[in-house]
N, C-alpha and C positions, 0 to 999 in steps of 0.2 A: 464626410466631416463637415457639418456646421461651420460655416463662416466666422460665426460669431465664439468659436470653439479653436479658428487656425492656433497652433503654437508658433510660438514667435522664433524669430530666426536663433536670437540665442540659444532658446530650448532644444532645439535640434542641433545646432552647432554642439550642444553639452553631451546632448543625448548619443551622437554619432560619436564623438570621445569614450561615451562610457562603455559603447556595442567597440569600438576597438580596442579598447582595454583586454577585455573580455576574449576577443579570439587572439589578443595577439600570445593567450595563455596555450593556445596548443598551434602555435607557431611551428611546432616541428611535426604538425602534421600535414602540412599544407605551406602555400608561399605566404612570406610575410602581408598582411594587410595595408593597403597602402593608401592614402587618403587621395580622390579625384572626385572633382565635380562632376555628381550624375553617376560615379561611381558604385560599389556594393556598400561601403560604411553608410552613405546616404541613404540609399536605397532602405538597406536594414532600418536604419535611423526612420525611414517614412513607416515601416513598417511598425515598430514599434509605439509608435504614437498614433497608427489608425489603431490599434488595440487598445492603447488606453482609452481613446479620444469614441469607442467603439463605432467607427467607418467600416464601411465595405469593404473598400478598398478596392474595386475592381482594377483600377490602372495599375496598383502593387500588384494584386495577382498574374496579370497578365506578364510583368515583369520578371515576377519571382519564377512564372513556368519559364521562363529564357534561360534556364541553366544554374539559377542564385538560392535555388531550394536548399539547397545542402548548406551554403553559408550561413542561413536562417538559422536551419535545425541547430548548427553548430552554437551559434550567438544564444540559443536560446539555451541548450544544457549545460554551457560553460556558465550561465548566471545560474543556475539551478545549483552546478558543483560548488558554485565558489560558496553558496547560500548553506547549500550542506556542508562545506569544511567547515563555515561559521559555527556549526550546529554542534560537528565532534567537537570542536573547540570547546563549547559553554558548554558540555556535558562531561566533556575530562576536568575540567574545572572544578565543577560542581561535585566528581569523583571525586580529585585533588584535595577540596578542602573537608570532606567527608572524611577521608582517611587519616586528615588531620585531626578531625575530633575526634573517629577513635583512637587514634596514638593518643592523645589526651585524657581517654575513659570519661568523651563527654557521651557516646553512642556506641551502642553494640555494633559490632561483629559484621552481625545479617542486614544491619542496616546498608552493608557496602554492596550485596548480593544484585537486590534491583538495580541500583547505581551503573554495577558494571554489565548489569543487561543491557541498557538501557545505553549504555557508552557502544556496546558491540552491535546492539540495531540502528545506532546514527551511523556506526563507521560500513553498515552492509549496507544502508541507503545509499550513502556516497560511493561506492562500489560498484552498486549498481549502475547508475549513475555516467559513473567511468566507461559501465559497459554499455550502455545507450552511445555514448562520444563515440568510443569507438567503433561500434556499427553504421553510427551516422558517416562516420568517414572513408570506411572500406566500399559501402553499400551507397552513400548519397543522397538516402532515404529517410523518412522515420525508422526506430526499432521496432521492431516484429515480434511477437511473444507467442504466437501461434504456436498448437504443434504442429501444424504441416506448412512453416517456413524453412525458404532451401535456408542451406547451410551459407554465410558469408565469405567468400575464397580459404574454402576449407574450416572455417572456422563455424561452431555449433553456438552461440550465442544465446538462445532460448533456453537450452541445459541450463548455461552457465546461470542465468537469472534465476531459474528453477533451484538450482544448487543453493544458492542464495537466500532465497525466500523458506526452503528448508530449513537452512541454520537459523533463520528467525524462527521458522514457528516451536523447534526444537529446544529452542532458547525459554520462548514462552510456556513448553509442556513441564519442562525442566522447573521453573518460576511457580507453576500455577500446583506439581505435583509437592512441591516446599511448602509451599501454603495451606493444601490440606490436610499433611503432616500437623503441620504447625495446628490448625484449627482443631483437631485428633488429640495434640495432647494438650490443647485448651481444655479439651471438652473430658477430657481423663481426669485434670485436676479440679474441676465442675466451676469451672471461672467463666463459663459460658452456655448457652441453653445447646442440648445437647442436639437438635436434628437440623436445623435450620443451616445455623453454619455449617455444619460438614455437607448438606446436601449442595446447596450455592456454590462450594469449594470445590464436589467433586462434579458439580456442570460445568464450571466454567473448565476443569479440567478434561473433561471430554469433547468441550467444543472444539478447543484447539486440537486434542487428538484429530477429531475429524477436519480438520482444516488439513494436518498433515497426512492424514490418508488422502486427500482429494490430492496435494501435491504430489506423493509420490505415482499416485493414478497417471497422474501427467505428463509427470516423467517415464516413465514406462510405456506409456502411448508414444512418448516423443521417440525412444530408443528404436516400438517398431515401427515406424512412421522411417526415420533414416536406414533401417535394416531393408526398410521395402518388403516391409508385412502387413502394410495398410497403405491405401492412396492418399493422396490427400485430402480429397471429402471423407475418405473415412475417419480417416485422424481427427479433420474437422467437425465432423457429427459424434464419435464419439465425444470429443473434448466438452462440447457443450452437454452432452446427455451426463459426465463424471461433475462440471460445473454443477447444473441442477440437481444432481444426487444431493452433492453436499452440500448444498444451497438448503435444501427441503433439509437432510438430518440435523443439521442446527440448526433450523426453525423449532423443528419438534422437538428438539432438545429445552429450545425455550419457553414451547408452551406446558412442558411436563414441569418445567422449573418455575412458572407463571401457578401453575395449578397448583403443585406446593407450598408457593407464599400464600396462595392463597385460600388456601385450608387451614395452612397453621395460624392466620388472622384471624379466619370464621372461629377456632377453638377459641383463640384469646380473646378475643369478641365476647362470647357467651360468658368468660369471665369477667366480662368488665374491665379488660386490660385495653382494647384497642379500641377507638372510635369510628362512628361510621364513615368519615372521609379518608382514613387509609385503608377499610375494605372498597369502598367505592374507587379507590386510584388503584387498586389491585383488580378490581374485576374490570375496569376499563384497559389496562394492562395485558390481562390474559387474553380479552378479544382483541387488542392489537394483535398479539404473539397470534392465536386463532387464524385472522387473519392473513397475516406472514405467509404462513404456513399453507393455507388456502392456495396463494397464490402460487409459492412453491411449485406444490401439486400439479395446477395448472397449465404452469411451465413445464415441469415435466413429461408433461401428458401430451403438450402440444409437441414438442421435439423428439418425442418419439413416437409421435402420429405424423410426423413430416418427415419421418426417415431416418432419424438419429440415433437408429434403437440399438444399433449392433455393438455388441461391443466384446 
């Protein structure tokens, strides 16, 4: 840290109150925090300010491997929870008065649908969340999402997160499969041009399928991983080789959806509907996607030319 950068003794005096605010929220997982010069609030408190201030921090490190890593972790998900209670907070809100307008017949219905997606993926954030705290606590460590991390004193933590991230995307296949319903009987009452939007509906509804097959891949890896059906490296090299699968199938999902838009411009084009700078942002577009996708490949090819392949 720059000299001309130290924060003043106030600022950390403030700073060190706001980091024991903060743990003294999961007090009943640990001893209460208790203020001493030279102490952990301190200590935290220096920590926090070489991040802003962005320092090294080599003297904090050296301190932090004496035993205070776990206090960190903890100071640091507890400001993350509290950030995401904020978050269900404004998002039940924003339900709340939603549901006030339609008791009112100022907004349909379906309007409330996204709303309470979108209230139930804040409140699986903070969940998660919770489950990071309490690994930090049992374990000391960061959280592990591996599949071939041991279990926590009995407890399977990486599931649980899995489990989680499922009902999100589930939540979204659910959202995205409404939508191209919806789009379908747009296109039945001829209120919309009939290929374009249902194709775009039914990508973006496939992508998230594949998002949720690479999840349960995962989980399933994870079950024989603790069954002791796979080692650890195997677990570990599969995981990556099901990663890059579905990496790559929604790349190519978007360059087949890149190629679409942009055939149906070239027709509209030829009529004199669309101009040359939205074919040109379309075919710079498809070679991004192109691209992507490339890469993908690449990835794939490499990790199971390093051994990843089995699966």
């Amino acid at each position: 840290m720059n000299r001309d950068q130290e924060p003043s003794p106030e600022f950390l005096e403030n700073l060190e109150w706001q980091v024991r605010t903060a743990l003294h929220r999961q007090a009943r997982f640990s001893a209460p925090a208790r203020r001493q010069d030279g102490g952990t609030m301190k200590l935290m408190a220096v920590i926090l300010v070489s991040a802003l201030f962005g320092a090294g921090g080599v003297v904090v490190k050296d301190q932090v491997q004496e035993g205070k890593v776990q206090e960190v972790l903890l100071a640091q998900v507890e400001m993350e929870i509290q950030l995401a209670e904020l978050q269900v907070e404004a998002v039940r809100g924003d339900l709340d008065d939603l549901q006030r307008q339609v008791a009112g017949g100022m907004v349909e219905d379906d309007a409330l649908v996204p709303a309470q997606a979108a209230l139930r993926e804040a409140v699986t954030h903070l969940n998660r969340l919770q489950l990071d705290r309490e690994e930090i606590r049992l374990a000391g460590r960061e959280p592990q999402d591996m599949v071939s991390a041991p279990l926590v004193r009995g407890r399977d933590f990486v599931t649980e997160r899995l489990d989680l991230d499922v009902q999100v995307v589930e939540e979204q296949i659910h959202l995205a499969e409404r939508d191209l319903a919806r789009v379908q009987q747009l296109q039945a009452a001829g209120m919309i041009r009939a290929d374009e939007a249902s194709y775009g509906a039914a990508a973006r509804l496939q992508q998230v399928r594949l998002r949720l097959d690479g999840l349960q891949q995962r989980r399933q890896l994870r079950r024989r991983f603790l069954a002791g059906e796979v080692t650890a490296a195997e677990a570990t090299s599969q995981a990556l080789v099901i990663e890059a699968d579905a990496d790559l199938a929604v790349q190519a999902q978007g360059v087949d959806m890149a190629q679409h838009v942009l055939q149906a411009l070239e027709a509209r084009a030829a009529q004199g509907l669309v101009n040359e700078s939205d074919l040109r942002q379309a075919r710079l577009e498809l070679m991004r996607r192109e691209l992507a996708r490339k890469l993908a490949e690449l990835k794939l090819e490499q990790i199971r030319g390093g051994g990843g392949a089995g699966r």
